[in-house]
MIDOSE-1310 file (N, C-alpha, C; in nm, 2 decimals, decimal comma, always signed):
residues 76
xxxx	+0,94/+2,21/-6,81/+0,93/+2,29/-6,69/+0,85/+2,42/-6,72; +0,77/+2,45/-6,61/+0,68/+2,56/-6,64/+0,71/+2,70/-6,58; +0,72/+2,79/-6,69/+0,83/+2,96/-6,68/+0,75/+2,94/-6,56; +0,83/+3,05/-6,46/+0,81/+3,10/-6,34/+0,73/+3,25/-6,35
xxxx	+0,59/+3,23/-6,30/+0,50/+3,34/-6,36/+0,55/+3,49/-6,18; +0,57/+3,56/-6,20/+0,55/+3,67/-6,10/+0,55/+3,79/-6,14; +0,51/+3,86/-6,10/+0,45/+4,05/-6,09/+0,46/+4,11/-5,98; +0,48/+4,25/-6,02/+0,46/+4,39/-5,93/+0,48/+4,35/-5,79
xxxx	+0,50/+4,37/-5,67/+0,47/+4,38/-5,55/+0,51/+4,21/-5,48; +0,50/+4,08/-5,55/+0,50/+3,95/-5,51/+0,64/+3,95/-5,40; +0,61/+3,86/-5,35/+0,71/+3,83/-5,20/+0,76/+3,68/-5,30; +0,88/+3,66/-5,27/+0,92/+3,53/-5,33/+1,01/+3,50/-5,27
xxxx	+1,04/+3,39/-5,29/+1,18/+3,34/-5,20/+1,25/+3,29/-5,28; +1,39/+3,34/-5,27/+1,50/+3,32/-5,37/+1,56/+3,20/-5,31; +1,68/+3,12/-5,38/+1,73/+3,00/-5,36/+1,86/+3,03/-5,28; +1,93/+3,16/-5,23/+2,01/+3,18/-5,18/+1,99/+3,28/-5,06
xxxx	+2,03/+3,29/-4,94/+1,96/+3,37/-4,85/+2,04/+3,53/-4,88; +1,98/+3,62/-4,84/+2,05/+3,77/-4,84/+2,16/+3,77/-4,71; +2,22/+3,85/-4,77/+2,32/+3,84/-4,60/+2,29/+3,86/-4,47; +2,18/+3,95/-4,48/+2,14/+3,96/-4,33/+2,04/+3,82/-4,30
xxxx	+2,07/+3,68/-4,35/+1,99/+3,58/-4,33/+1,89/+3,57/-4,42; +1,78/+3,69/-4,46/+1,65/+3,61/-4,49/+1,64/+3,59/-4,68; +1,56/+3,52/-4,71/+1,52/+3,47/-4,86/+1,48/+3,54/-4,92; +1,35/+3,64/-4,79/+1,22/+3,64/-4,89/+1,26/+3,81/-4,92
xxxx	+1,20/+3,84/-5,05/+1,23/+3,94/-5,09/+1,08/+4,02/-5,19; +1,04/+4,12/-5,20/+0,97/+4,20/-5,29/+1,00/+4,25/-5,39; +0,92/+4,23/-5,49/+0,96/+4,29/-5,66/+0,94/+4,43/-5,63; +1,00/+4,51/-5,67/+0,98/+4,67/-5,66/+1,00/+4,78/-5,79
xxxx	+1,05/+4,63/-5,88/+1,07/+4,72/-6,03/+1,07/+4,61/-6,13; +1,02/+4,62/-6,22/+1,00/+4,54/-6,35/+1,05/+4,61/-6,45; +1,10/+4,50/-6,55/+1,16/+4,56/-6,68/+1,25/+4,45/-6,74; +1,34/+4,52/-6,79/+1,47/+4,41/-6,84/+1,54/+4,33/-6,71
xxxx	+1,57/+4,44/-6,60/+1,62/+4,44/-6,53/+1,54/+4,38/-6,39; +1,52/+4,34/-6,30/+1,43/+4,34/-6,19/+1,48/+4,35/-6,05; +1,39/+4,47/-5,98/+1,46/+4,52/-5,81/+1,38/+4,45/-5,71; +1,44/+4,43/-5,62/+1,41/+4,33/-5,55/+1,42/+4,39/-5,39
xxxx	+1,38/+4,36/-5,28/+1,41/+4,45/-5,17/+1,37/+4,32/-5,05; +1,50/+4,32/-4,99/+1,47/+4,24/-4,88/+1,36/+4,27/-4,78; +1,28/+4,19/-4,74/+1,19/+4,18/-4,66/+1,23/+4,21/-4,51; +1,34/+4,15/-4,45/+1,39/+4,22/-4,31/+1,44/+4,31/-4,33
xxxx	+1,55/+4,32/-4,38/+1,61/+4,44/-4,35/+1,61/+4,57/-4,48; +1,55/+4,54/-4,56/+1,53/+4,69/-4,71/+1,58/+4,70/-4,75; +1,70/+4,63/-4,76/+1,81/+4,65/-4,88/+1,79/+4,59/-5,01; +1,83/+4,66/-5,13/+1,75/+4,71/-5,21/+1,85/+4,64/-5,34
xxxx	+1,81/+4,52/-5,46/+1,93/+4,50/-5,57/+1,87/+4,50/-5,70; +1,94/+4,54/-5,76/+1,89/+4,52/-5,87/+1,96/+4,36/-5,98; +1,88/+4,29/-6,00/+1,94/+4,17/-6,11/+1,91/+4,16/-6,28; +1,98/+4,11/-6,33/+1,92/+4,09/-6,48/+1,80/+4,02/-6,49
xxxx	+1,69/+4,03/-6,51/+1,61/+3,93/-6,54/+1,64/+3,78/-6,55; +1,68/+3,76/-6,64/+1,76/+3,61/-6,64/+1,79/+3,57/-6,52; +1,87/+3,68/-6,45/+1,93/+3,60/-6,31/+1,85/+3,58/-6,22; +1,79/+3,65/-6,24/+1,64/+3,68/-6,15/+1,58/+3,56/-6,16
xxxx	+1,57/+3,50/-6,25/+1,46/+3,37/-6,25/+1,51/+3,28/-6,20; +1,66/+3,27/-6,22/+1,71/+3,15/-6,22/+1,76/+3,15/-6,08; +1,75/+3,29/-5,98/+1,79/+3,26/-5,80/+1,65/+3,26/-5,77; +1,50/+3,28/-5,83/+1,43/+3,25/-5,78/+1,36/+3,11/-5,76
xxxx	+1,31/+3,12/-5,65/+1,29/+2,94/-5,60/+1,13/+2,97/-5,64; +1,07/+3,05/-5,55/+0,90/+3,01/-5,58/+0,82/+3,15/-5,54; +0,71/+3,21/-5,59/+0,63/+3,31/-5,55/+0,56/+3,27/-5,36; +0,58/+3,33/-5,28/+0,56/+3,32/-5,15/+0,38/+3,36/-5,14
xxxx	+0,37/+3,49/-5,13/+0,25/+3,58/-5,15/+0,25/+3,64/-5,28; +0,12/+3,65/-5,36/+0,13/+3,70/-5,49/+0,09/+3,85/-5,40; +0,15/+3,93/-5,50/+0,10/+4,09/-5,47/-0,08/+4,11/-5,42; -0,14/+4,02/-5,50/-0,35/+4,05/-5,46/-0,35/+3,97/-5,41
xxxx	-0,31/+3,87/-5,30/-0,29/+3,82/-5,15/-0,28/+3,91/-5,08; -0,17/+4,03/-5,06/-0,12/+4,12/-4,99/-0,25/+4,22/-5,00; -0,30/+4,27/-5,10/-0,40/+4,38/-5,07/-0,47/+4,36/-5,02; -0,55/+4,21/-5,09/-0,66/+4,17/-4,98/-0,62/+4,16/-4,84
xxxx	-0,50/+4,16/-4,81/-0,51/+4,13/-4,67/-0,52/+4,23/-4,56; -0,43/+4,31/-4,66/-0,44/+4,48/-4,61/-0,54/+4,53/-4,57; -0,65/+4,51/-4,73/-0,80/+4,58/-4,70/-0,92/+4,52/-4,51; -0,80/+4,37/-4,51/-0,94/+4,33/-4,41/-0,89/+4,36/-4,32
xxxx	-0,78/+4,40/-4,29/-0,70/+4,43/-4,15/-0,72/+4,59/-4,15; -0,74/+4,67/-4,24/-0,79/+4,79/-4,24/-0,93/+4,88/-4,21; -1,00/+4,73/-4,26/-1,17/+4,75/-4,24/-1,20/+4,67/-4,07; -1,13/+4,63/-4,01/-1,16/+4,61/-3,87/-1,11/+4,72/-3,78
């Protein structure tokens, strides 16, 4: 099976929902540790790495998805 590649900024969707319902979540801190911040509502956790991989399901939006999308929605 092939490690689960993500970075900085990426939307992912974990295998268990947050309590206020939704999945998807943002990386907001890297390290041993990794913070993660719900996408509806902002609430904010921190997990061990390890655990981190292993409630993550799949990368949603990689982070240079998200800028580029920013940049074109900025330039119109």
């Amino acid at each position: 099976m092939e490690p689960k590649v993500f970075q900085l900024g990426d939307i992912v969707q974990m295998k268990k929902p947050h309590p206020c319902g939704a999945n998807e979540m943002e990386i907001i801190r890297m390290g041993m540790d990794i913070r993660i911040k719900c996408v509806k509502c902002k609430h904010s956790i921190l997990l061990p790495r390890a655990k981190f991989e292993k409630s993550m399901k799949k990368v949603l939006r990689p982070a240079s998805e998200q800028s580029e999308d920013h940049r074109t929605e900025s330039d119109s």
